[in-house]
N, C-alpha and C positions, 0 to 999 in steps of 0.2 A: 296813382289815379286820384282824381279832384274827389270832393266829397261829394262837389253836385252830379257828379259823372259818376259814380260809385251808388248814390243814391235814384237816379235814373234806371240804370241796370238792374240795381234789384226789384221795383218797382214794377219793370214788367212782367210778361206771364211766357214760365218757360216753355219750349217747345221740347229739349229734352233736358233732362241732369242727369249726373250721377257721377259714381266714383269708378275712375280705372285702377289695378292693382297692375304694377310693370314685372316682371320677371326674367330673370336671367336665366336660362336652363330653369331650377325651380328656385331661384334664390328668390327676394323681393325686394327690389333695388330701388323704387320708388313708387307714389301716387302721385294720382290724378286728380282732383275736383274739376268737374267742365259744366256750364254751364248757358243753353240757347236760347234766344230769345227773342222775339218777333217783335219789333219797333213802330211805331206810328203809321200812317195812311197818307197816300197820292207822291210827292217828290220827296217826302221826309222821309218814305216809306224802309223798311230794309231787315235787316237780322244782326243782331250783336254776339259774339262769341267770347265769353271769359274762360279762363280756365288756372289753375294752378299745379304747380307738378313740383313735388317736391323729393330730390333724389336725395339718398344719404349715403356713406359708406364711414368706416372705422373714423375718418379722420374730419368730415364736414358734410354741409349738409346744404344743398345749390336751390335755390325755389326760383323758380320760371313763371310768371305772373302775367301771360298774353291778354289783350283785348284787340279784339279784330273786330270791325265795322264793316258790314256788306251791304251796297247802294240793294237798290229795287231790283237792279238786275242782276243778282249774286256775283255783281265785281265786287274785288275789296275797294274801300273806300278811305279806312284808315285804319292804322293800328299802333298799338302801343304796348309793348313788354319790358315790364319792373325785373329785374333780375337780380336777388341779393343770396349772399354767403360766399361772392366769391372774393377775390383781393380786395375789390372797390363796388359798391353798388354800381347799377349799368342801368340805365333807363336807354328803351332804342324804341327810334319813334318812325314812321311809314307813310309816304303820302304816292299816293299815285300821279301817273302825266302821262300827255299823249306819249305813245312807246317804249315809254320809262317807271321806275317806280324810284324813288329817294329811300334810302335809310338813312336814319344819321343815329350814329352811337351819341350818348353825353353820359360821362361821369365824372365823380370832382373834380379831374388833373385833366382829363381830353375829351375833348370835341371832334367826331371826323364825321366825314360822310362820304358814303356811297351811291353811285345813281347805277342802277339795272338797264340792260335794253331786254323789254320785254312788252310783248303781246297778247292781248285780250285770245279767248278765256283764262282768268289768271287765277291762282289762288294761291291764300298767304299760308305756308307751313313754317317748320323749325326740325329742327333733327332730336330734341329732345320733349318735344310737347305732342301728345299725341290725337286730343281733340279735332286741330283742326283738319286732319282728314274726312271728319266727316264732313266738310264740304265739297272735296274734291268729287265724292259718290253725286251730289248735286248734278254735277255737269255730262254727267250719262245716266242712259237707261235699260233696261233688260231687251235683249234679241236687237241693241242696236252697233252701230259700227263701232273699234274704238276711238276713242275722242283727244286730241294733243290738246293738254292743258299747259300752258307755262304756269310751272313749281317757283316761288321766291320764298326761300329757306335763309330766315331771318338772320337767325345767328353766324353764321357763314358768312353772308352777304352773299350771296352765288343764285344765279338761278339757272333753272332745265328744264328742259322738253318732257315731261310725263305723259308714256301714254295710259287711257285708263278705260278698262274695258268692266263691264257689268255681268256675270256668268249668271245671275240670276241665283234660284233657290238653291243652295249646295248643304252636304250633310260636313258638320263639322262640330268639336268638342268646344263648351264652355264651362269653366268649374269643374272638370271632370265628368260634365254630363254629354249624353250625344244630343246633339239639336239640329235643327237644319236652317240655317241661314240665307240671305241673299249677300252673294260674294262679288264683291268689286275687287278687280287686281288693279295694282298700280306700279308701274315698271320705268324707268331712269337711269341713265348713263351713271351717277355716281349714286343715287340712293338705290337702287338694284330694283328687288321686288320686296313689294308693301302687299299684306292679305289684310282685305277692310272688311268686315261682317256685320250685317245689320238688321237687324231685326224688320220684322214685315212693317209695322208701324214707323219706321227710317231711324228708328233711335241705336244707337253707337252700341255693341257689343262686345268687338273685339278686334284689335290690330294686331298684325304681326309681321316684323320684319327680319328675313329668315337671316342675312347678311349679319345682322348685330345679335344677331341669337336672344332678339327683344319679344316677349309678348303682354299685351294690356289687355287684360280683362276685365268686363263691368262685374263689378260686385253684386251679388245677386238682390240685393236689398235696395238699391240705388237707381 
């Protein structure tokens, strides 16, 4: 990320932060830092999303470095994820078009790219970052129909038809405590079922996706 673009981001005023903790069954296999933020006024207008996620295990340690850019009307508009620790650093950069989205991989030795056929409402995910779900809860609302979002799930290059339905307030465990949340499900032919939890005020609480035996939870401090 540029310094003027890094200094930009932080400059504005977030809408929410915090730290997720990921968990294997109870193991802790990685963190989160995410953080949202409400951009300019009239055509400049939109929401930025950074986050970082840092997985580790015996042998290395992968950081996932997403920015996602949302126009005024919570389409993506651009993005861009730093990815280092693995063979080669991997920068993958996102630009939207009519019925399509571009990815292009670049790192030192290859160049490729891929173009998606996909359909508005869209939102940018990844199978290892788990922030930007909370935009998907965006595109519904409580006691309403479910809603077909096209999924484009970065690292992959692949995208899917998600449907995503809004249950409203539900009783569920964070940190070990009982709380009651409002429960967004999120459902897909190869990512299965996603449980999105979020606090009355929309801020990010907790994912879980039962398929990876994954769960993120916001650190109570955060």
């Amino acid at each position: 990320m540029s310094l003027i673009l890094l200094c930009s981001v932080l400059a504005q005023t977030p809408i929410d932060e915090g730290t997720l903790v990921v968990r294997a069954d109870t193991h802790e296999v990685a963190r989160e830092t995410f953080r949202l933020t409400e951009r300019g006024q009239g055509a400049s207008s939109g929401w930025t999303l950074t986050a970082s996620t840092r997985w580790s295990d015996s042998t290395r340690t992968l950081v996932i470095a997403p920015l996602v850019e949302l126009s005024a009307d919570t389409e993506p508009a651009r993005l861009q994820f730093e990815v280092t620790g693995g063979p080669t650093p991997l920068r993958i950069l996102g630009q939207p078009g009519r019925g399509r989205f571009t990815i292009r991989f670049l790192s030192p030795k290859v160049e490729r790219a891929r173009e998606l056929a996909v359909e508005p409402p869209m939102t940018i995910l990844d199978d290892s970052v788990f922030a930007p779900f909370l935009l998907v809860a965006w595109r519904v609302r409580v006691d309403a129909a479910p809603r077909v979002v096209s999924g484009v799930f970065v690292h992959a290059a692949r995208s899917e038809q998600l449907n995503v339905t809004d249950r409203g307030p539900e009783a569920t465990s964070l940190n070990h405590d009982s709380v009651t949340l409002r429960h967004v499900v999120i459902s897909g032919p190869v990512i299965g079922l996603v449980h999105l939890w979020l606090a009355t005020s929309g801020r990010l609480m907790k994912v879980e996706i039962p398929s990876r035996g994954l769960i993120a939870e916001r650190l109570p401090s955060s």
